[in-house]
C-alpha positions in Angstrom: 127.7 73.3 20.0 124.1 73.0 20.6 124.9 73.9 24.2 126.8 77.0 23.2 123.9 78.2 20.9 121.5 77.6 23.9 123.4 79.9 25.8 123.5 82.5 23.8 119.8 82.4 23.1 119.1 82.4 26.6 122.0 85.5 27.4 119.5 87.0 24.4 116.3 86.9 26.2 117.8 87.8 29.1 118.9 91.1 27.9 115.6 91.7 26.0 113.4 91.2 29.2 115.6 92.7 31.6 114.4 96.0 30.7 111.1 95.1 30.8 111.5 93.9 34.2 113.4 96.4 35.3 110.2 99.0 34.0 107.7 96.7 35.5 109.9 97.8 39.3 109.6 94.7 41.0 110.4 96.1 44.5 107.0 97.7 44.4 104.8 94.4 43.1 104.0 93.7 46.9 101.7 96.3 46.7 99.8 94.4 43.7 100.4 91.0 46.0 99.5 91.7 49.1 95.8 92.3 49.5 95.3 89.7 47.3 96.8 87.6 50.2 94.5 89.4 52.8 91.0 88.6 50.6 92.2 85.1 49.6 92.6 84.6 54.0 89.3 86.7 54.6 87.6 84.0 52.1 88.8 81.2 53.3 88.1 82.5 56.9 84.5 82.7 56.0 84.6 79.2 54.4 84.7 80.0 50.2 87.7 79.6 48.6 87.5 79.6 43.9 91.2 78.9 43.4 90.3 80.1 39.5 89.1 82.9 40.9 92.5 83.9 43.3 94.3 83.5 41.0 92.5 85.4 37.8 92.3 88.0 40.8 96.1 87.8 41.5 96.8 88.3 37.5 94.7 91.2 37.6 96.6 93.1 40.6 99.6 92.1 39.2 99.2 93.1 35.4 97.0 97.1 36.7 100.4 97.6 38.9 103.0 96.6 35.9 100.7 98.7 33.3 100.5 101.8 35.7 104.2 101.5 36.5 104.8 101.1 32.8 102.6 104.4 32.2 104.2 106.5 34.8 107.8 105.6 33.5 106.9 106.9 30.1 104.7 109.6 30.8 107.2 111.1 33.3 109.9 111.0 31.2 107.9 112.7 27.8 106.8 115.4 30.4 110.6 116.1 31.4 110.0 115.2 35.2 112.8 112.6 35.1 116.1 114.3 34.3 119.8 113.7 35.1 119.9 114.3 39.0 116.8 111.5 39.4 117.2 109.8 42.8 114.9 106.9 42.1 115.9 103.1 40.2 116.5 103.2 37.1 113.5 104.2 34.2 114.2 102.6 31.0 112.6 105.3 28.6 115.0 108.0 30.4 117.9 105.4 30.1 116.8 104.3 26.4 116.8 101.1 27.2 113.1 101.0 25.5 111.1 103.6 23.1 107.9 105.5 24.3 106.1 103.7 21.9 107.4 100.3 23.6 106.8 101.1 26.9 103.6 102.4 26.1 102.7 99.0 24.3 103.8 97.4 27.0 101.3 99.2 29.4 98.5 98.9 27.2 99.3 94.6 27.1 99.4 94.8 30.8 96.2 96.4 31.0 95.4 93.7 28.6 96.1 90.8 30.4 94.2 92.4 33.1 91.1 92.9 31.5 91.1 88.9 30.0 91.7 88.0 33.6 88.7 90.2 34.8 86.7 88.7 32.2 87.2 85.7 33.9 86.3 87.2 37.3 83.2 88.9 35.7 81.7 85.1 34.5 82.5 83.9 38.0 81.1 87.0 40.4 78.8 88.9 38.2 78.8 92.5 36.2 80.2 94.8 39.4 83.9 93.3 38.9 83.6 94.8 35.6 83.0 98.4 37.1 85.7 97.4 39.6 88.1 96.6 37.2 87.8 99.8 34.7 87.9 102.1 38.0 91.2 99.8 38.8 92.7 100.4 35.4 91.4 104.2 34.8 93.1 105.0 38.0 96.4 103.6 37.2 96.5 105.7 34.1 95.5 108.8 35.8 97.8 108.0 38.5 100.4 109.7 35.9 98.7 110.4 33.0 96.0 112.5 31.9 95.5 116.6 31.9 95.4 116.6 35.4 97.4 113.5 37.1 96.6 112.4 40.4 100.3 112.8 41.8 99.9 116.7 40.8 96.6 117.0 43.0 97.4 116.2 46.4 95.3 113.0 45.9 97.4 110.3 45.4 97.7 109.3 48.6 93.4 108.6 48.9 93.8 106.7 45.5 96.4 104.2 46.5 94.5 103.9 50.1 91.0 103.3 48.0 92.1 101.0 45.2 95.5 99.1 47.0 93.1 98.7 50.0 89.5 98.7 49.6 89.4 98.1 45.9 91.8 95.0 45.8 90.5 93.4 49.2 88.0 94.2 48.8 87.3 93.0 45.4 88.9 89.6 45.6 86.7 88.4 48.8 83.2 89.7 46.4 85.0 86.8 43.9 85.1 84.5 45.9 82.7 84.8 48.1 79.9 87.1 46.8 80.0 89.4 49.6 81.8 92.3 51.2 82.1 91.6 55.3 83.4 93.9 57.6 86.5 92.1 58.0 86.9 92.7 54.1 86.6 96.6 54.6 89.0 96.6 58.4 91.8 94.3 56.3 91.7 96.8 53.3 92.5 99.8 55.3 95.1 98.0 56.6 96.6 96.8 53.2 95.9 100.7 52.0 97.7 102.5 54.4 101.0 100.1 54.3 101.0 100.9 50.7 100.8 104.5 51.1 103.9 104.1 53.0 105.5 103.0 49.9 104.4 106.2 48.5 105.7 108.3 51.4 108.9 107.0 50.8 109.0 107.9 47.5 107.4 111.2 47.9 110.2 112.2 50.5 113.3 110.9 48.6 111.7 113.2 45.5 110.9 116.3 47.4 113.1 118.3 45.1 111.5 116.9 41.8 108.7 116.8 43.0 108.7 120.6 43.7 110.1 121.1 40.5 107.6 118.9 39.0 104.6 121.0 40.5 103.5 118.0 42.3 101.7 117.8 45.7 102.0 116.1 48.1 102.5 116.0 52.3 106.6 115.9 52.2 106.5 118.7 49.4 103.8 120.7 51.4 105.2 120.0 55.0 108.8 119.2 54.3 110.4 115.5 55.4 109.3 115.6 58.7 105.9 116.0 57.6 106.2 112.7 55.4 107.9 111.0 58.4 104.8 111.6 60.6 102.5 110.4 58.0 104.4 107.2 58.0 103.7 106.8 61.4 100.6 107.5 61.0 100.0 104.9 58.6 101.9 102.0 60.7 99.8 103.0 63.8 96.5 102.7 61.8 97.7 99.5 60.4 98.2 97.7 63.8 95.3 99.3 65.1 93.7 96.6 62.7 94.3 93.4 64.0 92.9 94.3 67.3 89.7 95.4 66.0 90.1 92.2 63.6 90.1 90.2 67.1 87.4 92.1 68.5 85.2 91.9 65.1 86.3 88.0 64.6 84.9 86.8 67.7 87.9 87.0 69.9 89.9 84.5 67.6 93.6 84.8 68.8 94.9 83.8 65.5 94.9 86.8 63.9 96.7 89.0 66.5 100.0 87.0 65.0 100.3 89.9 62.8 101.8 91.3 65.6 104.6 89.6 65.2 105.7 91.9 62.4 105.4 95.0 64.6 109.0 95.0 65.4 109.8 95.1 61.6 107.7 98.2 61.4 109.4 99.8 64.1 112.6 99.4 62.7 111.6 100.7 59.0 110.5 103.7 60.8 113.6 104.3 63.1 115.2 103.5 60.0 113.3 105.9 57.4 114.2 108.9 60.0 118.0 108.2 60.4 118.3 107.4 56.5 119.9 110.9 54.8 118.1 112.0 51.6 119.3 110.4 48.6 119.3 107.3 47.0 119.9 105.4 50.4 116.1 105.9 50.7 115.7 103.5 48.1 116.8 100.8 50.6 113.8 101.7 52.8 111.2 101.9 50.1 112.1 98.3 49.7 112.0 97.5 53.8 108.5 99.5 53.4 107.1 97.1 50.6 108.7 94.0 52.0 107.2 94.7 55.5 103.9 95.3 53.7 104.3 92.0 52.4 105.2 90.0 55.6 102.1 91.8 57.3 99.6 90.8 54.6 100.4 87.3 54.9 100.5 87.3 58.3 97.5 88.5 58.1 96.3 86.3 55.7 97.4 83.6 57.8 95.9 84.6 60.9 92.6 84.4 58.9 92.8 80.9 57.6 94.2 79.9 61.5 90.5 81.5 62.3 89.3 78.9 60.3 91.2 76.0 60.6 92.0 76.0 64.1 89.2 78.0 65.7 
């Protein structure tokens, strides 16, 4: 008996946090994950490591990219921008899975978490994490929110690059180490721009409500093939990094594996141009995170190589 009422309490919480997962889009936390990875290797490369520190900085990441993607499900959907032909996952507010009022709760607790984490960070480094932390958070919000969101300007694109890249790497090696080193800046523009590519994907699998929407952005303004070459754009910049890494580094070999991932990124690419518009492109905004991923910590590992083995 006790094991049937322990099922069903657990088939309970399961269906009250799947939507919460499901507005959280865990496809996309890579780009939360991932330069966290990159500054935690750049530290330990240089010989600091605060594990209190990674991690508080890993909750932060985390918790801004929930809260914005929290924010943008609601937002877009009391703004009318989701509607009945959306190609994207699932949103719970359009679905009525959760109210607006929920899933703006749930952002604000996100942001939050966040900001008790960053408290944490501000003890450890000093005041500027607190200015780096509200720019993180006020961007997320504006990302959707706001009289005059950032995905209506034309300048999403520079905000992901600026606080996915700079702002994250960039951040979590001042934590831990106290400074910002080139390697810091060459590793965050590499981080950035694979995360734009996340963006491109979505941008051109939502050229249609996008237009509709009044947003802007390269695949509305230029079409697909327009977002295509700015994904290859992107890749090309990001595997332009590890050379200069090797150059900057002191010729240490270790960090040229990320190399290894090229083929991956070749493929997503040959992939993302064959792929038909639709949902299908759904598939490769997941390819384009993962790859993301598998870069930064191959990265990230090339770094602690540096150090370990160099």
């Amino acid at each position: 008996m006790n094991f049937v009422i322990g099922m069903e309490q657990s088939n309970t919480l399961k269906k009250t946090l799947q939507p919460w997962i499901l507005a959280a889009r865990p496809r996309t936390l890579p780009a939360a994950i991932s330069p966290i990875l990159i500054g935690i290797g750049i530290s330990v490369f240089l010989g600091r490591f605060h594990l209190g520190a990674a991690l508080a900085a890993l909750i932060c990441a985390i918790c801004i990219q929930i809260g914005t993607n929290y924010i943008n499900d609601v937002v877009d959907f009391t703004r009318g921008h989701d509607q009945s032909d959306r190609l994207g996952p699932l949103r719970v507010t359009q679905a009525g899975l959760l109210s607006p009022k929920q899933v703006w709760g749930g952002g604000i607790a996100a942001f939050g978490l966040a900001i008790a984490a960053g408290l944490y960070l501000a003890v450890v480094a000093g005041w500027p994490v607190i200015l780096i932390g509200a720019a993180c958070i006020l961007a997320g919000i504006a990302y959707s929110a706001g009289p005059i969101p950032l995905v209506n300007t034309g300048l999403a694109d520079l905000f992901v690059l600026i606080f996915f890249g700079w702002a994250a790497v960039n951040g979590t090696v001042f934590v831990l180490t106290l400074s910002v080193p080139i390697e810091a800046w060459l590793g965050g523009l590499a981080a950035g721009v694979l995360t734009v590519n996340i963006l491109v994907v979505n941008n051109i699998r939502d050229i249609i409500s996008d237009q509709r929407a009044g947003r802007k952005n390269i695949p509305v303004i230029y079409g697909r093939r327009g977002g295509e070459i700015e994904y290859l754009i992107m890749l090309g910049i990001a595997y332009l990094m590890p050379l200069a890494l090797f150059l900057v580094m002191d010729w240490q070999p270790w960090i040229l594996l990320t190399y290894l991932t090229l083929p991956a990124a070749i493929k997503a690419y040959l992939e993302l141009h064959k792929t038909p518009d639709g949902k299908l492109l759904n598939v490769q905004l997941a390819k384009t995170a993962r790859l993301l991923f598998l870069y930064s910590l191959a990265m990230a590992g090339g770094f602690v190589l540096s150090r370990w083995l160099g």
